[in-house]
C-alpha positions in Angstrom: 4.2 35.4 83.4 7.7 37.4 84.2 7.7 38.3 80.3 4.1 39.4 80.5 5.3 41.5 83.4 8.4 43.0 81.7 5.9 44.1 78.9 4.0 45.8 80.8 6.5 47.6 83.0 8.1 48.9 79.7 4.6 50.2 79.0 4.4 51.9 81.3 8.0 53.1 82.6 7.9 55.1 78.7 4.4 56.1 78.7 4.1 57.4 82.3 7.1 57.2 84.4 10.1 58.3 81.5 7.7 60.6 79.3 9.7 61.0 76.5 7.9 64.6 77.0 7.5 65.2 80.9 10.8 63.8 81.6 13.3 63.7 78.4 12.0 67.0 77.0 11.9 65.3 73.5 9.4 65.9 71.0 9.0 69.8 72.7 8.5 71.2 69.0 5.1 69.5 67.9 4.4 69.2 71.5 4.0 73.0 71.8 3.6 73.4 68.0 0.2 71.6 67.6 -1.4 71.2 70.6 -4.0 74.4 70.0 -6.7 72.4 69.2 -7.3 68.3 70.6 -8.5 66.8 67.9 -5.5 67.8 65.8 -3.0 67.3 68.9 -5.0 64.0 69.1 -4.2 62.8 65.3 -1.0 64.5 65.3 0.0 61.9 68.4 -1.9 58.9 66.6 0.6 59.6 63.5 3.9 59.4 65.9 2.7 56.4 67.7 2.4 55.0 64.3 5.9 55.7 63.0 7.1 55.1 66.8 6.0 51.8 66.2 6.9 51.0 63.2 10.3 52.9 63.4 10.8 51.2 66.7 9.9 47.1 65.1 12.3 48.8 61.9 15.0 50.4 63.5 15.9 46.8 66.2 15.5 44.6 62.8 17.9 46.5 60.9 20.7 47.3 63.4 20.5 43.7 65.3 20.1 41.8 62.4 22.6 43.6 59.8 24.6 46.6 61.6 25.6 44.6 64.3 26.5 41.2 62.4 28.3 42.8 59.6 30.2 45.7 62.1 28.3 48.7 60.9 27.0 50.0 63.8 28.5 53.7 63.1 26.0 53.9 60.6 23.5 53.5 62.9 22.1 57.4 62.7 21.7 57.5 59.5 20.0 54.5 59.0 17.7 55.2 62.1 16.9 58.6 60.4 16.5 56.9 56.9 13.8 54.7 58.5 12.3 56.8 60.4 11.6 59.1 57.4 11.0 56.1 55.4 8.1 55.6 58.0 6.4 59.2 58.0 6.3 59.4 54.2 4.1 55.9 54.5 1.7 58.2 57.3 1.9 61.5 54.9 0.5 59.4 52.1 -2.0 57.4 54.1 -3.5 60.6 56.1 -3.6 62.6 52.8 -5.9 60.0 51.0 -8.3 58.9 53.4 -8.0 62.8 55.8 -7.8 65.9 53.5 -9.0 67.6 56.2 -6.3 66.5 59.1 -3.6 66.5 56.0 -4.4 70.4 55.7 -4.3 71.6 59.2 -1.4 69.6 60.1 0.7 71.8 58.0 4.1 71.3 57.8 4.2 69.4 61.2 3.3 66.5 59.6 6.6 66.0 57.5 8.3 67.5 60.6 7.9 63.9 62.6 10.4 63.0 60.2 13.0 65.6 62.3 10.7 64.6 65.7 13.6 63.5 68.2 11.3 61.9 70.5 10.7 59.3 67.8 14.8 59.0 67.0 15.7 59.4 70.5 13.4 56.6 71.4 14.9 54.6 68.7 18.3 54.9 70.2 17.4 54.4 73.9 15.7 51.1 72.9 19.0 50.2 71.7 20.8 51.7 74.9 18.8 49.6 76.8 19.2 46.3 75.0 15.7 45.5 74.6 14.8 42.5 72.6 12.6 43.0 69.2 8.7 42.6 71.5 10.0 45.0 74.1 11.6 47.4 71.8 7.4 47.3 69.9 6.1 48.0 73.3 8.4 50.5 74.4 7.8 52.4 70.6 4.1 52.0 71.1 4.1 53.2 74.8 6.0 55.6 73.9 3.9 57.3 71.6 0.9 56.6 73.4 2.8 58.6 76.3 3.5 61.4 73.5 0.0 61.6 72.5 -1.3 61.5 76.1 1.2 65.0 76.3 0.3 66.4 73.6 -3.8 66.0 74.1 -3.4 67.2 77.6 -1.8 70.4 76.6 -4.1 70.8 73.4 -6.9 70.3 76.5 -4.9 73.1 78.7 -4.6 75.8 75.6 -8.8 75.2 74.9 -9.4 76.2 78.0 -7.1 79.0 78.5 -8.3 80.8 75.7 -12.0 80.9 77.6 -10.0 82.0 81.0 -8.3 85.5 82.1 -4.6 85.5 81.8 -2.9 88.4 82.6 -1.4 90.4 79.9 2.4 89.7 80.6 1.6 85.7 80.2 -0.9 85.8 77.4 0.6 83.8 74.4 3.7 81.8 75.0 4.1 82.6 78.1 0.9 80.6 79.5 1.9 78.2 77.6 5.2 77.3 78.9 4.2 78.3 82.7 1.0 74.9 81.7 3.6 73.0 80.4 5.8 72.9 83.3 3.4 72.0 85.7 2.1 69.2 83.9 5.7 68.2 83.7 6.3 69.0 87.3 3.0 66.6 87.7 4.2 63.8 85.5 7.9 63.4 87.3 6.0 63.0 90.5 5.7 59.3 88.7 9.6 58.6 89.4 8.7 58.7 93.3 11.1 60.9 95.6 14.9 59.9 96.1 16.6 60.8 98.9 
């Protein structure tokens, strides 16, 4: 049951309590990049759970199984990055087959998860952290669950401030950032007080 348990707290601790980002401010590109609209903030977050995941399962495999063993852990960036872009080209292809549509309004920010440091950043924390290979998955898939929660929040936020009255000085990217640090004020309020 105590493994169960640890599961679940990883869940959680990445998707709510450490937002990779509310609270690591990682991932702030596509995060205020495509969140205009919710049901592309909504696929673009699907697509970086799915190469969280995968880069996450990838990324433990390779460096505890070879860089470690055979002392090449130095090479551990560029292999994380090689992987991780190994992992968005298999999304890119997928998404452009079977969604045109979400292919062509993602843009360019769909082969710019490849440079998303949420997605490396999480690689190397799972590492920091010593997880084993199921907690590292769970951590990768909470985390982009977290990221796509953030992301479809905003993309929420932004539909309904262009129906409301902003004043002229925070119209644009001003709004914006003044909505996206409240919802991160919000989301620390998870990490409890320390006194």
């Amino acid at each position: 049951m105590s493994g169960v348990t640890d599961l679940i707290i990883a869940f959680l601790s990445i998707a709510l309590v450490n937002n990779l980002v509310f609270t690591k401010f990682l991932g702030i590109c596509p995060y205020l990049g495509v969140s205009k609209k919710t049901d592309m903030a909504v696929g673009m977050g699907l697509a970086v759970t799915f190469v969280l995941t995968l880069s996450a399962a990838m990324t433990w495999m390779i460096n505890n199984l070879v860089l470690i063993p055979l002392d090449l852990g130095f090479t551990k960036y560029i292999v994380f990055i090689l992987v991780i872009a190994s992992m968005v080209q298999l999304v890119e292809m997928y998404v452009r087959k079977f969604y045109p549509g979400l292919y062509q309004s993602f843009g360019i920010f769909l082969p710019l998860i490849t440079t998303n440091c949420a997605i490396l950043g999480t690689c190397l924390f799972i590492d920091l952290w010593g997880y084993g290979f199921l907690k590292a998955v769970v951590a990768g898939f909470g985390g982009g669950l977290g990221f796509t929660m953030a992301i479809a929040l905003m993309a929420g936020i932004r539909e309904r401030l262009e129906l409301a009255e902003v004043p002229r000085p925070l119209q644009g990217a001003g709004i914006t950032l003044v909505a996206a640090g409240i919802l991160t004020l919000a989301f620390m309020g998870f990490s409890g007080m320390v006194r």
